[in-house]
Backbone as a printed PyTorch tensor [residue, N CA C, xyz], in Angstrom:
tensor([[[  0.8400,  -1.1730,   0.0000],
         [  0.0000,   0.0000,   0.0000],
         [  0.8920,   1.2450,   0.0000]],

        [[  0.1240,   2.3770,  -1.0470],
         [  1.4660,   3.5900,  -0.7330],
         [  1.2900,   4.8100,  -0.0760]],

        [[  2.0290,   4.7970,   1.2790],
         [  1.3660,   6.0520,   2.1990],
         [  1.7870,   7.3660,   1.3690]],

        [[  0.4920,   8.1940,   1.5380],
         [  0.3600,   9.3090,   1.0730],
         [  0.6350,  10.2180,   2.2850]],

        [[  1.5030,  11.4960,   2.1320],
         [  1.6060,  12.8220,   3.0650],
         [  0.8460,  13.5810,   2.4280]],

        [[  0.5780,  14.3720,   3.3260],
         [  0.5440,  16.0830,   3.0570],
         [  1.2300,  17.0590,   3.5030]],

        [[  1.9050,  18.0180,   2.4500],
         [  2.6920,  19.0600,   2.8100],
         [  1.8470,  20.6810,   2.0710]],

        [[  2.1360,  21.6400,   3.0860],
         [  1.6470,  22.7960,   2.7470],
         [  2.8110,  23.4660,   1.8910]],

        [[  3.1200,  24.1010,   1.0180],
         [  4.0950,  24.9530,   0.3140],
         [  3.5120,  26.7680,   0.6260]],

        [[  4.5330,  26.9780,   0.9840],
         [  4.6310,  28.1930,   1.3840],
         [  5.7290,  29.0220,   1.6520]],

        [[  6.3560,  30.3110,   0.5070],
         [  7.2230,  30.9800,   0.7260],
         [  8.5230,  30.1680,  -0.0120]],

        [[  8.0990,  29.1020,  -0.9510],
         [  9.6850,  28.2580,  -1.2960],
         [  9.6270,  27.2850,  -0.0570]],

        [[  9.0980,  26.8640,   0.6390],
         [  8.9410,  25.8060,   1.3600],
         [  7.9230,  24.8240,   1.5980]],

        [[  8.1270,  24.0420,   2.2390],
         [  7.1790,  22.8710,   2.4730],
         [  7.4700,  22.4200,   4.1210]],

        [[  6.2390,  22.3030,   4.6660],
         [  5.7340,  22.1900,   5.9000],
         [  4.6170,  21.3020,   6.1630]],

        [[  5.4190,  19.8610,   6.4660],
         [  4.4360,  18.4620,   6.8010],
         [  3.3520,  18.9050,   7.2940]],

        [[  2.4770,  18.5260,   6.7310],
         [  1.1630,  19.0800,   7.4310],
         [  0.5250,  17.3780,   8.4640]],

        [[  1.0290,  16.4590,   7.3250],
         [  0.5270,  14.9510,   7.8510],
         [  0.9010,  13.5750,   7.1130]],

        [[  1.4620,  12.3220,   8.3960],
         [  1.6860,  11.2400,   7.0860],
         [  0.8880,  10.4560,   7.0760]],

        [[  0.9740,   8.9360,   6.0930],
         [  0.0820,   8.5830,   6.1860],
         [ -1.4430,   8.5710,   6.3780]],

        [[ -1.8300,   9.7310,   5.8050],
         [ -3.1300,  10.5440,   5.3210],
         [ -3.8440,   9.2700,   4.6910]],

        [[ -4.9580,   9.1490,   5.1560],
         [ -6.2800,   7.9470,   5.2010],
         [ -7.2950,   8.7230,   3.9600]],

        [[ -7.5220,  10.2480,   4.1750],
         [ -8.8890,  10.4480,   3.9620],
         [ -8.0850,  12.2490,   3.3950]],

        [[ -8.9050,  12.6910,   2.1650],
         [ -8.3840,  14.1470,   2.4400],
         [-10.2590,  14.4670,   1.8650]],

        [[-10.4120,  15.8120,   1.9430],
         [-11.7820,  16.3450,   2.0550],
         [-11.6620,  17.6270,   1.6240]],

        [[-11.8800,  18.2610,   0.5590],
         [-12.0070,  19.7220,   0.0970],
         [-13.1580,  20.5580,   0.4460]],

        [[-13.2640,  21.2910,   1.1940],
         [-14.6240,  21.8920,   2.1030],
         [-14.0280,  23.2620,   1.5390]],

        [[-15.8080,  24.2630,   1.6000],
         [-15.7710,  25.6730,   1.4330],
         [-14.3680,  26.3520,   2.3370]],

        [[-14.1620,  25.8170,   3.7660],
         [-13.1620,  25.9280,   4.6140],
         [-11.7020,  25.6810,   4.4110]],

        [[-11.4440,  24.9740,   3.6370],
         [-10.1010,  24.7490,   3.2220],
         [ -9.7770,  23.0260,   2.8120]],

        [[ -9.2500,  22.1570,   3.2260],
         [ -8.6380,  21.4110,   3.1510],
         [ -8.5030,  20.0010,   4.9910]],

        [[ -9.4210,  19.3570,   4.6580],
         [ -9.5070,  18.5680,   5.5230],
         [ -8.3730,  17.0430,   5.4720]],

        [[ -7.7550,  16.7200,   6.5990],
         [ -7.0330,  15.3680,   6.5010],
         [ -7.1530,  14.7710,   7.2980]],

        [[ -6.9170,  13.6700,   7.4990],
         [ -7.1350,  12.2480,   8.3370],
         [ -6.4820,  11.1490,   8.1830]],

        [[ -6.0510,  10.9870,   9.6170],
         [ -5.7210,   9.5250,   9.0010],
         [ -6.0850,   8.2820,  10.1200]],

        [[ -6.0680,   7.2170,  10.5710],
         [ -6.7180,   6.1060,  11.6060],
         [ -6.6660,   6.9260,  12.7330]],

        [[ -4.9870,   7.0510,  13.4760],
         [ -4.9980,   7.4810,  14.8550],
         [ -4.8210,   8.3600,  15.1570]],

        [[ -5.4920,   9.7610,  14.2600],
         [ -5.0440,  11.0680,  14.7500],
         [ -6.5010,  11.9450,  14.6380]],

        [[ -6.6940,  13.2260,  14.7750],
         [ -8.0730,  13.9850,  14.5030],
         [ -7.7570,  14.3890,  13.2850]],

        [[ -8.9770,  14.7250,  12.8580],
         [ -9.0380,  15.3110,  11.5480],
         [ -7.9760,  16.8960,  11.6950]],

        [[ -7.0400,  17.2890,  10.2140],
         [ -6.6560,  18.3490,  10.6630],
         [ -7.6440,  19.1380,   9.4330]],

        [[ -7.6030,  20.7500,   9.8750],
         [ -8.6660,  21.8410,   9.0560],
         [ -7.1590,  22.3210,   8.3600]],

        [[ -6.9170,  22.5190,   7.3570],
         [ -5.6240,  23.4210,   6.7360],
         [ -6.5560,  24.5730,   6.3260]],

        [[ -6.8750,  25.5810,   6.4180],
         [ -8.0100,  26.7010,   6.1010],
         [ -7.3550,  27.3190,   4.8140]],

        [[ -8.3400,  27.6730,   3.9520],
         [ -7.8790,  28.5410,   3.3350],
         [ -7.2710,  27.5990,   1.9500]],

        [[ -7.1590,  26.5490,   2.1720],
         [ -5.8880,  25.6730,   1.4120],
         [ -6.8610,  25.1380,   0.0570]],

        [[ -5.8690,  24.9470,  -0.9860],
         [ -6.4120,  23.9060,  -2.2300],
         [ -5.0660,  23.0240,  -2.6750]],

        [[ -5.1880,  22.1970,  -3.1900],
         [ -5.0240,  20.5510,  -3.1990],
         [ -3.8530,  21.4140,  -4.9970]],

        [[ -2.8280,  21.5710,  -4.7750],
         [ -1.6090,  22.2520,  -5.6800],
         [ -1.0570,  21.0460,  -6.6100]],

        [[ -0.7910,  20.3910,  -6.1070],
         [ -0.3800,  19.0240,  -7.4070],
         [ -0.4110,  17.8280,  -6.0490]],

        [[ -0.8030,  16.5050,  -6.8970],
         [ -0.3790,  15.4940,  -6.2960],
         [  0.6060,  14.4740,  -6.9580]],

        [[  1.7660,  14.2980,  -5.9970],
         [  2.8620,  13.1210,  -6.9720],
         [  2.3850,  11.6520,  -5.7900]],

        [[  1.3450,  10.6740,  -7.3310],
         [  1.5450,   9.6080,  -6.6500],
         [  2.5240,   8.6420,  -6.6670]],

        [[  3.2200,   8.9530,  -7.3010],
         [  4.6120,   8.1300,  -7.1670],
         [  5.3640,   8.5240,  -5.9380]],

        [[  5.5060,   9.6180,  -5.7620],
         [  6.1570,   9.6750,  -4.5340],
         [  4.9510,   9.7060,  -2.9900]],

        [[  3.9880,   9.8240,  -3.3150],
         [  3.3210,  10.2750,  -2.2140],
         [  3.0790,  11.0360,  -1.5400]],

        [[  2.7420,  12.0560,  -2.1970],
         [  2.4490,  13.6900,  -1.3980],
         [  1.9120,  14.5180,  -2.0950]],

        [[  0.9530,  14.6430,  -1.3490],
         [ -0.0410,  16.1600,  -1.7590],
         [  0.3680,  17.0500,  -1.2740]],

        [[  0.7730,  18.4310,  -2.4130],
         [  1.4750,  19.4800,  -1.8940],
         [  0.1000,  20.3550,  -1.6380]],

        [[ -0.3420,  21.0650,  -0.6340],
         [ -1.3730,  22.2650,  -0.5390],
         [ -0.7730,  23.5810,  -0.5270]],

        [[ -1.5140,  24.4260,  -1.1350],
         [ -1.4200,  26.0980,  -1.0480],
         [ -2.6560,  27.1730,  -0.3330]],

        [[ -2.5550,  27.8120,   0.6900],
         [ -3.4290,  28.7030,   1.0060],
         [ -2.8940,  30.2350,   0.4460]],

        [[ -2.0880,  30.4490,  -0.5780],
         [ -2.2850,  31.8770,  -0.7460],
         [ -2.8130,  31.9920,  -1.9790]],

        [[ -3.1710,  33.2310,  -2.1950],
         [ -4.0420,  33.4730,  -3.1640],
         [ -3.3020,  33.5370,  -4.5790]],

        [[ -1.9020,  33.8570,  -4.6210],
         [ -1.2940,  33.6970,  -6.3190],
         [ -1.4040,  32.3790,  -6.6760]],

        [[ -1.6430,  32.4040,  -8.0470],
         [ -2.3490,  31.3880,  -9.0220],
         [ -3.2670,  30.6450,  -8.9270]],

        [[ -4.3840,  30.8670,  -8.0220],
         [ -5.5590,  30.0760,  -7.7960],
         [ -6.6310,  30.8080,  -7.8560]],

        [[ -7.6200,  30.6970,  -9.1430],
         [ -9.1340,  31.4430,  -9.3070],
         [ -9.9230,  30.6580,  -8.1730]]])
């Protein structure tokens, strides 16, 4: 099975948001994640920037350049 992360990009960086991510959820609110033994996290504001499934990670962005 291939564990998926999530990382936020921000400023030229990247900031684990979560590993092994179970569940992700795009809400008016931002960006929901989950995974078995943890709470759901809220990333606010955020949209879903590229995903590499080969490597396993969803990069997210909450600022407003390049996203209608």
């Amino acid at each position: 099975m291939c564990q998926m992360n999530v990382v936020l990009s921000h400023d030229g960086e990247q900031e684990k948001i979560m590993e092994n991510v179970t569940h992700l959820e795009v809400t008016n609110e931002g960006v929901v994640v989950s995974t078995f033994f943890e709470e759901p996290k809220l990333v606010k504001s955020a949209w879903v920037k590229s995903i590499d499934f080969l490597g396993g990670t969803v990069t997210l962005d909450n600022t407003d350049a390049g996203h209608d």
